[in-house]
NUTOR-545686 format. One record per residue (C-alpha): residue number from 1; z, y, x; residue in three letters. Coordinates in steps of 0.05 Angstrom, whole numbers. Example, Ala and Ser with C-alpha at 12.3 -4.5 7.8 and 13.67 -1.06 7.14 Angstrom:
<pts>
<num 1; up 156; north -90; east 246; residu ALA> $
<num 2; up 143; north -21; east 273; residu SER> $
</pts>
This chain:
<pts>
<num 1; up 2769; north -736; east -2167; residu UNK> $
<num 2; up 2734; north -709; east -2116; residu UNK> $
<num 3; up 2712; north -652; east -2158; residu UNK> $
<num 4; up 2782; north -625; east -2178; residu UNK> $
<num 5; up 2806; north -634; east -2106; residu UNK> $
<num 6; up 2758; north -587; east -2090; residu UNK> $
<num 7; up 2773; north -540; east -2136; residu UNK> $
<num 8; up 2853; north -546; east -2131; residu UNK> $
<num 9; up 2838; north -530; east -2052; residu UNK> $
<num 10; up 2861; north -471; east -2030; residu UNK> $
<num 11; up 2815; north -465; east -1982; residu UNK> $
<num 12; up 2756; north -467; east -2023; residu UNK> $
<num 13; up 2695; north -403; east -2032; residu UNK> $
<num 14; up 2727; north -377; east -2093; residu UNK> $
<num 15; up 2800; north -367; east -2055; residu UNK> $
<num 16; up 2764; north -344; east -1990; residu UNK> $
<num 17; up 2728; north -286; east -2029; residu UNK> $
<num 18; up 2794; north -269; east -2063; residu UNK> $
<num 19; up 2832; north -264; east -1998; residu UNK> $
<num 20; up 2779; north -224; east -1975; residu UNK> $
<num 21; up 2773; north -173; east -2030; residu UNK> $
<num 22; up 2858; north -176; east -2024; residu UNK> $
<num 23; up 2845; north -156; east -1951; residu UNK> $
<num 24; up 2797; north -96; east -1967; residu UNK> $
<num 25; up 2829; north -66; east -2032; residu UNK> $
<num 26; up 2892; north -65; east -2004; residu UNK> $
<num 27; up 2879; north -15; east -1942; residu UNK> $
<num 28; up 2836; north 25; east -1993; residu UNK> $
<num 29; up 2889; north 23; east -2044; residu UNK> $
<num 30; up 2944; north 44; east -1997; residu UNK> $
<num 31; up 2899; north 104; east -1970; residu UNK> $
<num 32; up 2861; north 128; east -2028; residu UNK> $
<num 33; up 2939; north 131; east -2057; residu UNK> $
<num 34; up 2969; north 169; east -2005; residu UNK> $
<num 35; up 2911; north 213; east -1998; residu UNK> $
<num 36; up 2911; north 228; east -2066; residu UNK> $
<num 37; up 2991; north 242; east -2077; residu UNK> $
<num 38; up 2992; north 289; east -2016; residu UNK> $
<num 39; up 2927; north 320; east -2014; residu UNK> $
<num 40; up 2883; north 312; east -2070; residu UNK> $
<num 41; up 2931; north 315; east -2129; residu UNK> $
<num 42; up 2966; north 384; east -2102; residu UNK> $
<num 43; up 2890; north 413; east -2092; residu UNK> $
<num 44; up 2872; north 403; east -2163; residu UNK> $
<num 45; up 2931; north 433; east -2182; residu UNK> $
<num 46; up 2923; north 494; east -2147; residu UNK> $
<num 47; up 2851; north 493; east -2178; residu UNK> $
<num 48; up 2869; north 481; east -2249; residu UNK> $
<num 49; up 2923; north 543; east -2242; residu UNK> $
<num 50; up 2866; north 587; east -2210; residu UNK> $
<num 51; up 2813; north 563; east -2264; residu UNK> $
<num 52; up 2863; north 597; east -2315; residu UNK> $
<num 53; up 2830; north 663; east -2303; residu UNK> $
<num 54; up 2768; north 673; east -2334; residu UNK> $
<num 55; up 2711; north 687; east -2277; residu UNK> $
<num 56; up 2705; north 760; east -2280; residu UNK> $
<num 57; up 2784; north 760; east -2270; residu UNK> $
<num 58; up 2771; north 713; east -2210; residu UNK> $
<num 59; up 2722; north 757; east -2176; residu UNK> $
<num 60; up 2767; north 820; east -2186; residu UNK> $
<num 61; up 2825; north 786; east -2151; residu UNK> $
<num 62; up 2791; north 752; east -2101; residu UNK> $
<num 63; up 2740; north 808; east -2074; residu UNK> $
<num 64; up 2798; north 862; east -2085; residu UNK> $
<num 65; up 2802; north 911; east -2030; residu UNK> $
<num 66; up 2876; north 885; east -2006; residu UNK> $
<num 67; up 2858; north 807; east -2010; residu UNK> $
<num 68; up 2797; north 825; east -1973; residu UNK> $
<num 69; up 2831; north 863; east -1914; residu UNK> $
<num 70; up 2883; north 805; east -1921; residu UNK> $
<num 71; up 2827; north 752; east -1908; residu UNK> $
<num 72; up 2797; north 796; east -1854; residu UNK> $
<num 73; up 2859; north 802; east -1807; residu UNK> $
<num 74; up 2874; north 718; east -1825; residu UNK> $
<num 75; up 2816; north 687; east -1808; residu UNK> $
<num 76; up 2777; north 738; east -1751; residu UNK> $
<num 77; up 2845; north 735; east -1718; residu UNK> $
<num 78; up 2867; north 662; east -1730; residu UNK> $
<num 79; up 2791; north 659; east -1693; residu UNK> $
<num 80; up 2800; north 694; east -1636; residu UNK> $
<num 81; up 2859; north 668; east -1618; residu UNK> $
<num 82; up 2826; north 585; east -1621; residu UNK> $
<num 83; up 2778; north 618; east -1583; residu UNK> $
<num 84; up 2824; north 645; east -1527; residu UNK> $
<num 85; up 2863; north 580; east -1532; residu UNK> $
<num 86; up 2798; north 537; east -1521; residu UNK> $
<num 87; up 2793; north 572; east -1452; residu UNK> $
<num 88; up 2865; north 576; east -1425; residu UNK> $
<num 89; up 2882; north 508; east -1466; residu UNK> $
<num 90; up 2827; north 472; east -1432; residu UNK> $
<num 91; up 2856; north 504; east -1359; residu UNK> $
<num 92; up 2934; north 480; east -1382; residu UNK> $
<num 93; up 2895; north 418; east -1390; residu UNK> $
<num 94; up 2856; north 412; east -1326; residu UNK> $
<num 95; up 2925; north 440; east -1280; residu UNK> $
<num 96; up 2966; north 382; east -1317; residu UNK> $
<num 97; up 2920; north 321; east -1308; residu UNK> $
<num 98; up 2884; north 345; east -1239; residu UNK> $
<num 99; up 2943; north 373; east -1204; residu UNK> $
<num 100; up 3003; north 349; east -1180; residu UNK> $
<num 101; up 3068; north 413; east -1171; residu UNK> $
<num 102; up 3141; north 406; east -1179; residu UNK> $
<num 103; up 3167; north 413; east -1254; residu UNK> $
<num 104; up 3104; north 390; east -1282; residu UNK> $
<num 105; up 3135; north 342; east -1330; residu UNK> $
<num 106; up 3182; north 401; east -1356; residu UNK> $
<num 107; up 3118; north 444; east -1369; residu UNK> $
<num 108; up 3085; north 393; east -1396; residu UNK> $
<num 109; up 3142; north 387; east -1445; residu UNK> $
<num 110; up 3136; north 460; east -1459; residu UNK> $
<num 111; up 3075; north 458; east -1480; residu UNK> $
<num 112; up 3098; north 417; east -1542; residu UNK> $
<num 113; up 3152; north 471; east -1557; residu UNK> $
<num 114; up 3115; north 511; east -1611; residu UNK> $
<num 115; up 3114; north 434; east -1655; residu UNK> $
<num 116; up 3189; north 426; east -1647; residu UNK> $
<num 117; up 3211; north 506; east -1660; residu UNK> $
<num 118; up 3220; north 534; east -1723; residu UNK> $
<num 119; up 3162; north 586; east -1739; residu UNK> $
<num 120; up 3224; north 637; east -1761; residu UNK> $
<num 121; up 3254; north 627; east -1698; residu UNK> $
<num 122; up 3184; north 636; east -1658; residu UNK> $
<num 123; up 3179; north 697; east -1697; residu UNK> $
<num 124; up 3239; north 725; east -1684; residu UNK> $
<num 125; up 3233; north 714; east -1610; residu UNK> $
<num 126; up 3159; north 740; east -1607; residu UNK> $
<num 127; up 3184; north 804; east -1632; residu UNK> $
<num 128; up 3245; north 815; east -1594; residu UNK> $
<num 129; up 3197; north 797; east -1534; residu UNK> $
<num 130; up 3139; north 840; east -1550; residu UNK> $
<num 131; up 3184; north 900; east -1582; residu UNK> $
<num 132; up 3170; north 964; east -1551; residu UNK> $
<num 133; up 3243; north 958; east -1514; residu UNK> $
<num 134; up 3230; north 874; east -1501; residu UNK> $
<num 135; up 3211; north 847; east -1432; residu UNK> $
<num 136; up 3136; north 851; east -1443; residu UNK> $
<num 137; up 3130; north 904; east -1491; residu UNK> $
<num 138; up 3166; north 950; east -1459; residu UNK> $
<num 139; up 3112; north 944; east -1403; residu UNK> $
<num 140; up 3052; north 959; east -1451; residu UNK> $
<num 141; up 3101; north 1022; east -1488; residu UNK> $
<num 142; up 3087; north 1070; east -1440; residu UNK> $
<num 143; up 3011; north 1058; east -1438; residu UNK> $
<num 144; up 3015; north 1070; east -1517; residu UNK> $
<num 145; up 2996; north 994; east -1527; residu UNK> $
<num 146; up 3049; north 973; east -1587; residu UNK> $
<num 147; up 3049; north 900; east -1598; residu UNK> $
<num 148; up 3098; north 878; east -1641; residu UNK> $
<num 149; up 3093; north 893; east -1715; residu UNK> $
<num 150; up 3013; north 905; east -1705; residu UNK> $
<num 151; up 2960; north 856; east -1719; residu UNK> $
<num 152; up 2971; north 841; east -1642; residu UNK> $
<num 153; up 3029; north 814; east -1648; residu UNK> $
<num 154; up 2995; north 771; east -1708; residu UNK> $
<num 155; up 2945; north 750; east -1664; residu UNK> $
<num 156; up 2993; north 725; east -1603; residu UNK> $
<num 157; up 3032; north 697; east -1659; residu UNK> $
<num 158; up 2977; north 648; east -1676; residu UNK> $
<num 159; up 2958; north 630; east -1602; residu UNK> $
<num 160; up 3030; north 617; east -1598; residu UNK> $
<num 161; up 3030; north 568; east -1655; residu UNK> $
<num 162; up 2966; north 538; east -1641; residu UNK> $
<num 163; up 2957; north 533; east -1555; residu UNK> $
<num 164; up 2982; north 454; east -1564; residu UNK> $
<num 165; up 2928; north 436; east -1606; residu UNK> $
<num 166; up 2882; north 445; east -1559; residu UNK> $
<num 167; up 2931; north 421; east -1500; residu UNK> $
<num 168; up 2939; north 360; east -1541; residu UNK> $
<num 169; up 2870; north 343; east -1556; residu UNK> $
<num 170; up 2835; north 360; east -1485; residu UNK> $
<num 171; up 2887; north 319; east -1441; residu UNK> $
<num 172; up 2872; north 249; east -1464; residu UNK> $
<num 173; up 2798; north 259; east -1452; residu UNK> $
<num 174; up 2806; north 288; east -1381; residu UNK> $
<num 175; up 2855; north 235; east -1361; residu UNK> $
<num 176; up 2803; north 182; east -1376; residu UNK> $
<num 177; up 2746; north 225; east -1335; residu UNK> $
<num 178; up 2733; north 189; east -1269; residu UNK> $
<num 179; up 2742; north 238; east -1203; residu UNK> $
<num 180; up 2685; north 198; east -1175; residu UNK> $
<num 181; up 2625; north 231; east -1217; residu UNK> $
<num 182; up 2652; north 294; east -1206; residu UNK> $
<num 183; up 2651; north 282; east -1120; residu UNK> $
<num 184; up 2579; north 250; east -1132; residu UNK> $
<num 185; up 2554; north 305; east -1158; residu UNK> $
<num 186; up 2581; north 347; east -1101; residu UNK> $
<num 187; up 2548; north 290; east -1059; residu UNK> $
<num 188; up 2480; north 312; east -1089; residu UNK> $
<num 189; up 2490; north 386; east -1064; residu UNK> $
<num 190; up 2518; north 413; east -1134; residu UNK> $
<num 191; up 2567; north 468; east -1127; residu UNK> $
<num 192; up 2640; north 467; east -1159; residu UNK> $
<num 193; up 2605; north 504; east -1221; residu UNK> $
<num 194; up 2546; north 476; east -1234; residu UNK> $
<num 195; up 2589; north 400; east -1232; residu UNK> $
<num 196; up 2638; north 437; east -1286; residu UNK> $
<num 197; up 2583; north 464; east -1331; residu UNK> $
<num 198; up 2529; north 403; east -1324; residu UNK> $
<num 199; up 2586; north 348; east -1313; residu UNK> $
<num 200; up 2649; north 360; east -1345; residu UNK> $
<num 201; up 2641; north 406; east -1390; residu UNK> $
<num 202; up 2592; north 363; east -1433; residu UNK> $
<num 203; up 2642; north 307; east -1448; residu UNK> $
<num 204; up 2692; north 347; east -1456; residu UNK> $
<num 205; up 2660; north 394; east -1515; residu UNK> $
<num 206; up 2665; north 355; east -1573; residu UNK> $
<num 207; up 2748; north 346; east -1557; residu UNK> $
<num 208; up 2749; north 418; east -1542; residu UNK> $
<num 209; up 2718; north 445; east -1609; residu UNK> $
<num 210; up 2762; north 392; east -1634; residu UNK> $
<num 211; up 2825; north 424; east -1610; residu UNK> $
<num 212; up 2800; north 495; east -1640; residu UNK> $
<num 213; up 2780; north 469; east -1704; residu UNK> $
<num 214; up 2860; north 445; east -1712; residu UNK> $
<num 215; up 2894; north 518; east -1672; residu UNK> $
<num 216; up 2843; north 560; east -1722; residu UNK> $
<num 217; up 2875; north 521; east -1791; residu UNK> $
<num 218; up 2941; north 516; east -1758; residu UNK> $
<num 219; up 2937; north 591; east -1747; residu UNK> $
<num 220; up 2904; north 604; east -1811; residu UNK> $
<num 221; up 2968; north 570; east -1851; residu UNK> $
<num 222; up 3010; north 607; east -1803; residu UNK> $
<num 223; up 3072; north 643; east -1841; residu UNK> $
<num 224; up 3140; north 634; east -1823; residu UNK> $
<num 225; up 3129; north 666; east -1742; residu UNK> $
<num 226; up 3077; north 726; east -1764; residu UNK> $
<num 227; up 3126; north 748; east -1829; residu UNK> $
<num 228; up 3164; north 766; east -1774; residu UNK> $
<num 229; up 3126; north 792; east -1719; residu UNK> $
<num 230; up 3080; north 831; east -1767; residu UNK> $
<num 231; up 3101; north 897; east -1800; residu UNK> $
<num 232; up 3064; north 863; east -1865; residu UNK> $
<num 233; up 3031; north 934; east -1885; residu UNK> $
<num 234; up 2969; north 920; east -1926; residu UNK> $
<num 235; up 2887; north 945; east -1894; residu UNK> $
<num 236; up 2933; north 945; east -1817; residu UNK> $
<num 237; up 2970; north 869; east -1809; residu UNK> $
<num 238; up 2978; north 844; east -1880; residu UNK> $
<num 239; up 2957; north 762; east -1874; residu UNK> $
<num 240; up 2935; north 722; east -1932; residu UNK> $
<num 241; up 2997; north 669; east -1932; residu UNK> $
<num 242; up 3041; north 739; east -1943; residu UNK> $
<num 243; up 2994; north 762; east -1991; residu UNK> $
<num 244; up 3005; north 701; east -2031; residu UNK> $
<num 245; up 3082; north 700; east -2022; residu UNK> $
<num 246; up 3084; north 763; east -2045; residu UNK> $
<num 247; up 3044; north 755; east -2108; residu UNK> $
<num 248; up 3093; north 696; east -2126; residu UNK> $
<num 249; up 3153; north 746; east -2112; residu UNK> $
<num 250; up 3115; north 786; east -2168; residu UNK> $
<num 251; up 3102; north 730; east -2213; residu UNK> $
<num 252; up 3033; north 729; east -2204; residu UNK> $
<num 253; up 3014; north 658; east -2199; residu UNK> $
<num 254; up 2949; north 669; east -2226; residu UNK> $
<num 255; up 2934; north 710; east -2166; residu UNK> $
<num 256; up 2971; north 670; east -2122; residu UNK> $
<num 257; up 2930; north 608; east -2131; residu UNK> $
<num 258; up 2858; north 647; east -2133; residu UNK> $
<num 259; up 2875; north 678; east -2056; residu UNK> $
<num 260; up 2897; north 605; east -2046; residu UNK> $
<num 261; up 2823; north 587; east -2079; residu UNK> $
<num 262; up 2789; north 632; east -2029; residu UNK> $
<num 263; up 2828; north 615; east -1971; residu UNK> $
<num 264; up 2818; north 536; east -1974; residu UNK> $
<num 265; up 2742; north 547; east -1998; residu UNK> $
<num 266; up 2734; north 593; east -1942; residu UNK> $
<num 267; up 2777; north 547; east -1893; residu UNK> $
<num 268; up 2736; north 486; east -1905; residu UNK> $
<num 269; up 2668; north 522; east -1898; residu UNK> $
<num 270; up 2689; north 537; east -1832; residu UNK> $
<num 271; up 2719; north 464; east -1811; residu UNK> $
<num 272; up 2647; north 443; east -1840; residu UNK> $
<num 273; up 2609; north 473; east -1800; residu UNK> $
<num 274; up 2653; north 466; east -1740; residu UNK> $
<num 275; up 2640; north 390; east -1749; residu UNK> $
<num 276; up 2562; north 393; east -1755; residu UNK> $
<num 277; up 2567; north 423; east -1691; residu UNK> $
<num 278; up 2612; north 368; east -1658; residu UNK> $
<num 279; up 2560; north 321; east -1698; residu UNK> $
<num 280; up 2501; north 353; east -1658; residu UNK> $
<num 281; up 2533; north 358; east -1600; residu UNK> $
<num 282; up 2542; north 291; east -1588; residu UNK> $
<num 283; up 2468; north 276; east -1618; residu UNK> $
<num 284; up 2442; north 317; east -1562; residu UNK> $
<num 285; up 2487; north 288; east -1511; residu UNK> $
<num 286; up 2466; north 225; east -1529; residu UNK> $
</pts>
């Protein structure tokens, strides 16, 4: 009796490891299926449709002179522009959390404006903005400095697009710094720069390359603003995501998806290596 009481008891081993492998398959489950409908599943397609072409095929497409000038103005601009964002990003930062001025909450807010605008729309105002008769553009017209419809205008597209990334991901950190380390080490003699460079800056690099690792693929991706703000002429301000669009206007998925190919291999390679160096950095730190 007291045998089958045992085993009839729902609390007994066998139940406990059940519940237990309940409690860590179903997390897994849920993830590994999400993950795999939204991410993994619409990767392998694009993969299968670019394995269609036979290798020598691939190469010709992907290392053709107008995909390669199309890579060149994507990515060397998409990184310039996280670069200049990781400065003045990092300074929107500091002004919001260290400062107090009237309208701060409404430029805070701002700051958020390039997630709830459509791209088209962000497009169409960079333009009209930085046209050679806008409020800015004209400015730079008589110098001979033409912005919009130039691979400038692509490039203040993406630091458009991108700026709250780094916004985003610097502010939390900051607002959790304590003022007091920062007014010991002025205690100790250290100047204003040598507390940012050997005091602040060091916990707040790993957030910062953080914040340029997401504005560089967010303004790799970019489309719908730099379709418009771009002239789209290929070897001057032709972008990949174009390229691609217009290859599927053409009917050329093949070629479509092996751009797409390069771009992700290329795009991952880069977010890679970005996060070895976050890894070190915090090695060394600690």
């Amino acid at each position: 009796m007291a045998g089958s009481s045992a085993i009839s008891n729902p609390q007994s081993p066998i139940e406990n490891i059940k519940r237990a492998i309940g409690k860590i398959t179903l997390p897994w489950g849920i993830t590994l299926g999400y993950l795999s409908l939204m991410l993994l599943l619409p990767v392998a397609a694009m993969l299968l449709k670019a394995s269609t072409a036979n290798p020598a095929e691939f190469w010709k497409i992907a290392t053709s002179p107008i995909a390669l000038s199309a890579y060149d103005v994507t990515f060397f601009t998409a990184l310039i522009a996280a670069l200049i964002n990781g400065v003045f990003g990092t300074l929107i930062a500091w002004v919001l959390v260290r400062y107090d001025f009237p309208l701060k909450r409404i430029i805070d807010a701002v700051v958020d404006l390039p997630f709830a605008l459509p791209t088209s729309v962000a497009g169409l105002t960079l333009a009209t903005v930085y046209s050679d008769n806008g409020w800015i553009g004209s400015l730079f017209a008589p110098l001979g400095i033409k912005i919009s419809f130039t691979r400038l205008g692509v490039g203040i597209a993406m630091i458009f697009i991108s700026l709250p990334f780094i916004v985003r991901t610097v502010q939390p950190v900051l607002n959790e710094m304590e003022k007091e380390i920062e007014e010991a080490a002025w205690c100790l003699g250290a100047s204003q720069f040598e507390t940012f460079w050997r005091v602040v800056l060091p916990p707040l690099f790993p957030s910062i390359l953080t914040g340029v690792a997401l504005g560089f693929s967010r303004a790799v991706g970019e489309y719908g603003s730099t379709v418009i703000v771009a002239s789209n002429i290929p070897f001057k301000d032709l972008i990949a995501p174009v390229l691609i669009f217009q290859r599927l206007e053409q009917y050329d998925y093949a070629g479509a998806t092996v751009i797409g190919t390069v771009m992700l291999a290329i795009s991952l390679a880069m977010l890679f290596a970005i996060n070895l160096l976050q890894a070190w950095r915090r090695r060394y730190d600690g």
